[in-house]
Biotite code that builds the C-alpha atoms (Angstrom):
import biotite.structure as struc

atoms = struc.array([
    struc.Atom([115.703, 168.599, -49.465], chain_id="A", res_id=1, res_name="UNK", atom_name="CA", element="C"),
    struc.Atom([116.516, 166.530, -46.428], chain_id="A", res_id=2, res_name="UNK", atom_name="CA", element="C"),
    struc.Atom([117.176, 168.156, -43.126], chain_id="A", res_id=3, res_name="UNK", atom_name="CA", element="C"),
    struc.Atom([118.927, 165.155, -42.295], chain_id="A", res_id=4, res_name="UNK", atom_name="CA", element="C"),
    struc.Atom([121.564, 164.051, -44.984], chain_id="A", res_id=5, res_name="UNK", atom_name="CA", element="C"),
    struc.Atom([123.348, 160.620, -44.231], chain_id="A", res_id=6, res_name="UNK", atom_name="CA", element="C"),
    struc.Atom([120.975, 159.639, -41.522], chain_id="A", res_id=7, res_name="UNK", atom_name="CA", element="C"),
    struc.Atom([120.149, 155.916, -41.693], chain_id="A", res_id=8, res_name="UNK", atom_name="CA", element="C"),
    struc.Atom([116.384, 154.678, -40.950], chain_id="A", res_id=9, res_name="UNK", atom_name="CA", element="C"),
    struc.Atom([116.741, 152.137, -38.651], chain_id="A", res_id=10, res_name="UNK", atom_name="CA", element="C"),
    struc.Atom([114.506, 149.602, -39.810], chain_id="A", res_id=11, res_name="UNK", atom_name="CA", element="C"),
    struc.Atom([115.694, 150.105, -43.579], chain_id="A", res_id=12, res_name="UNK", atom_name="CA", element="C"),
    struc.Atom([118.826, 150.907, -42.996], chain_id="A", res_id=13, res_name="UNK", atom_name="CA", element="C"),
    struc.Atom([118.428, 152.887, -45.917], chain_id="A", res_id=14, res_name="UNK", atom_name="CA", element="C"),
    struc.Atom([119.111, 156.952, -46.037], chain_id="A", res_id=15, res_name="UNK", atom_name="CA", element="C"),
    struc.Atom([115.940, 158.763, -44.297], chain_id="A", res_id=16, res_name="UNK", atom_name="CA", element="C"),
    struc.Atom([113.341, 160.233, -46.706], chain_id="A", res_id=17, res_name="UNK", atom_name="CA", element="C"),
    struc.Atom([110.821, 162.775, -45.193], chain_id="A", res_id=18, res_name="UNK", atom_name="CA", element="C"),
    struc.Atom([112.402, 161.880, -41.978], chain_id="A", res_id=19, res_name="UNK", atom_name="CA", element="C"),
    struc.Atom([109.476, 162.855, -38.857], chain_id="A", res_id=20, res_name="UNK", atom_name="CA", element="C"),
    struc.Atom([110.379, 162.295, -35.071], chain_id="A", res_id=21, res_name="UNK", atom_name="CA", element="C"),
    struc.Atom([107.722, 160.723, -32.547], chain_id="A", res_id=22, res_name="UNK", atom_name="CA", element="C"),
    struc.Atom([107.317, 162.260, -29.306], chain_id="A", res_id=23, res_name="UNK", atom_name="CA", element="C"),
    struc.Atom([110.024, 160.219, -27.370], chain_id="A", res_id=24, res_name="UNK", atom_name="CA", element="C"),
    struc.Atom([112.563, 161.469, -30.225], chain_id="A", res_id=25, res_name="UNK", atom_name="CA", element="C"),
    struc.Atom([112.917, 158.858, -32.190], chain_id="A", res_id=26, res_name="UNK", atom_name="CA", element="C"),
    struc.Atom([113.707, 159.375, -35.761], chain_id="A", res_id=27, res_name="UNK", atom_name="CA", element="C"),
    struc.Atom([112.878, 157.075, -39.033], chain_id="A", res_id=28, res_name="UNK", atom_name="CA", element="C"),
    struc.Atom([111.534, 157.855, -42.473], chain_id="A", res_id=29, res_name="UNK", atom_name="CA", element="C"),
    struc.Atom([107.709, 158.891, -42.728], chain_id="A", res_id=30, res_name="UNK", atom_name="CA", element="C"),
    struc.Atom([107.078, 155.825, -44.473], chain_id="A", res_id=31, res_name="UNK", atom_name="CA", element="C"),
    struc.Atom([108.609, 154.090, -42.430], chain_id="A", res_id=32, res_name="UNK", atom_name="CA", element="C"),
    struc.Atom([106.508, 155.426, -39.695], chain_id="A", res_id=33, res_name="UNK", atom_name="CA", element="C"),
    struc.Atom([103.279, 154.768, -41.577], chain_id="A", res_id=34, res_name="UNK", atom_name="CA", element="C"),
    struc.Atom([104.351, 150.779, -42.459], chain_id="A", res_id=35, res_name="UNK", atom_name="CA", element="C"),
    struc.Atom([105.066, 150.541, -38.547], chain_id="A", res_id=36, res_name="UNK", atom_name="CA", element="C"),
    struc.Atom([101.723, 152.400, -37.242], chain_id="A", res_id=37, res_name="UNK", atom_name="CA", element="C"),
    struc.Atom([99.913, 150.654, -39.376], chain_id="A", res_id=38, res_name="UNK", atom_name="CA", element="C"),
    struc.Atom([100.561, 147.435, -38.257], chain_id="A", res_id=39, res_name="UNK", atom_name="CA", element="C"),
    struc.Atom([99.955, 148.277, -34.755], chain_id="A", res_id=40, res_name="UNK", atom_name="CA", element="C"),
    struc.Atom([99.405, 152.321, -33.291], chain_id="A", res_id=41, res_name="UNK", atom_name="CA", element="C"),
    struc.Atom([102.534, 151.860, -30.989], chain_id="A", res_id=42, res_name="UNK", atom_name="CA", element="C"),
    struc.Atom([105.965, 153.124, -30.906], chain_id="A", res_id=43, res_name="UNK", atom_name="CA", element="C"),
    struc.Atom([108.264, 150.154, -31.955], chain_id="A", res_id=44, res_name="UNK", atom_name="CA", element="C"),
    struc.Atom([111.332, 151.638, -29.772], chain_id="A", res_id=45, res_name="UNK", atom_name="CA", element="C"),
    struc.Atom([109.150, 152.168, -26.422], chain_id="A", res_id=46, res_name="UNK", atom_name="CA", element="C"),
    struc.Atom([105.798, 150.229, -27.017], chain_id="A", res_id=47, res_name="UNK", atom_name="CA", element="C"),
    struc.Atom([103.787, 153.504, -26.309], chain_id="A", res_id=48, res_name="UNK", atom_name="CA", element="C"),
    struc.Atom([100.274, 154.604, -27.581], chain_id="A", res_id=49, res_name="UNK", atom_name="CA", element="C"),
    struc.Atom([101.437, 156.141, -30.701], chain_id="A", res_id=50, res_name="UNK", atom_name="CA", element="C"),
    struc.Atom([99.867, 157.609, -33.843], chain_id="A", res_id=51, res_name="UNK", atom_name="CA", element="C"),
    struc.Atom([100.618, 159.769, -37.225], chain_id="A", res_id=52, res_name="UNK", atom_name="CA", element="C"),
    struc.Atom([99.337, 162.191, -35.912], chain_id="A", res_id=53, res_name="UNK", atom_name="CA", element="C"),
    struc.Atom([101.824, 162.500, -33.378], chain_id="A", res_id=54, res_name="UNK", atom_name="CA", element="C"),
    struc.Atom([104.704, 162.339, -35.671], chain_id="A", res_id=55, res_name="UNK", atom_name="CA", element="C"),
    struc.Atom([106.496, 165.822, -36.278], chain_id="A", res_id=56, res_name="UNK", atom_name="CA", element="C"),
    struc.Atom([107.777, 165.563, -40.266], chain_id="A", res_id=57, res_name="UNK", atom_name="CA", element="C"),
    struc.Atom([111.037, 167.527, -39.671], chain_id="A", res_id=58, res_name="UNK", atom_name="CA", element="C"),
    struc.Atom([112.215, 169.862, -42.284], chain_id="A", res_id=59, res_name="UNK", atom_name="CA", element="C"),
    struc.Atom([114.964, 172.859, -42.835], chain_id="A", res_id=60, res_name="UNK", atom_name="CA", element="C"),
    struc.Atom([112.760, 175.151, -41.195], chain_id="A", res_id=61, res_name="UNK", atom_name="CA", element="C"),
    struc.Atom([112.387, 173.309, -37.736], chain_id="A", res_id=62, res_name="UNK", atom_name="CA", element="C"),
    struc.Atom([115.166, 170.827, -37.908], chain_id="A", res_id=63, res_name="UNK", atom_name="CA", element="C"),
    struc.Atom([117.358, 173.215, -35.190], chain_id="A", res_id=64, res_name="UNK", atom_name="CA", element="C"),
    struc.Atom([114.496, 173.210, -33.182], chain_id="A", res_id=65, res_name="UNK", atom_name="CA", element="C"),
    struc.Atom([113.807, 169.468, -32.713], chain_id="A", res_id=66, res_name="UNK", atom_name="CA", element="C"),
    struc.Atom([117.597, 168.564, -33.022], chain_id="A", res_id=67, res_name="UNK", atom_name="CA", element="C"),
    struc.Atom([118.414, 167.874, -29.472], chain_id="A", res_id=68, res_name="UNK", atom_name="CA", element="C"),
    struc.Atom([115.270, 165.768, -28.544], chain_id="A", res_id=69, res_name="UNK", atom_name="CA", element="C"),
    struc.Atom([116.310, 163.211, -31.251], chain_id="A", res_id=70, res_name="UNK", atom_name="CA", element="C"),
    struc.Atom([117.389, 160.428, -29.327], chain_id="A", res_id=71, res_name="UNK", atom_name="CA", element="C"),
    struc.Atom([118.688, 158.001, -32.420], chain_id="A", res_id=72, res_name="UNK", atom_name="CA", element="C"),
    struc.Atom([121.625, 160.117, -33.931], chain_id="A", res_id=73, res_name="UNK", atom_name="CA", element="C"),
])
């Protein structure tokens, strides 16, 4: 299930799915992540280098962990 119930992407403004959380804590869907990378390898909140591969895919088992580095809640 989602780690993150209610919490809008905000690009699609629609409910996360898979949501994963770049490096500067920024939160969105994974596919939105993927639509956004693919266009260019940057972060569209900071303009940083950024790539899948930096994305952490946040589930029920890590969710407490990463929880106070998301920035977009």
């Amino acid at each position: 299930g989602n780690p993150l119930p209610g919490v809008r992407d905000p690009v699609t403004l629609e409910e996360v799915e898979s949501p994963a959380m770049s490096p500067f804590g920024h939160v969105m869907s994974h596919s939105t992540w993927r639509m956004c990378l693919a266009e260019k390898p940057k972060c569209p909140f900071t303009n940083a280098p950024l790539t899948l591969k930096d994305l952490v895919v946040l589930t029920h088992a890590n969710i407490e962990e990463f929880r106070p580095r998301i920035v977009n809640l």
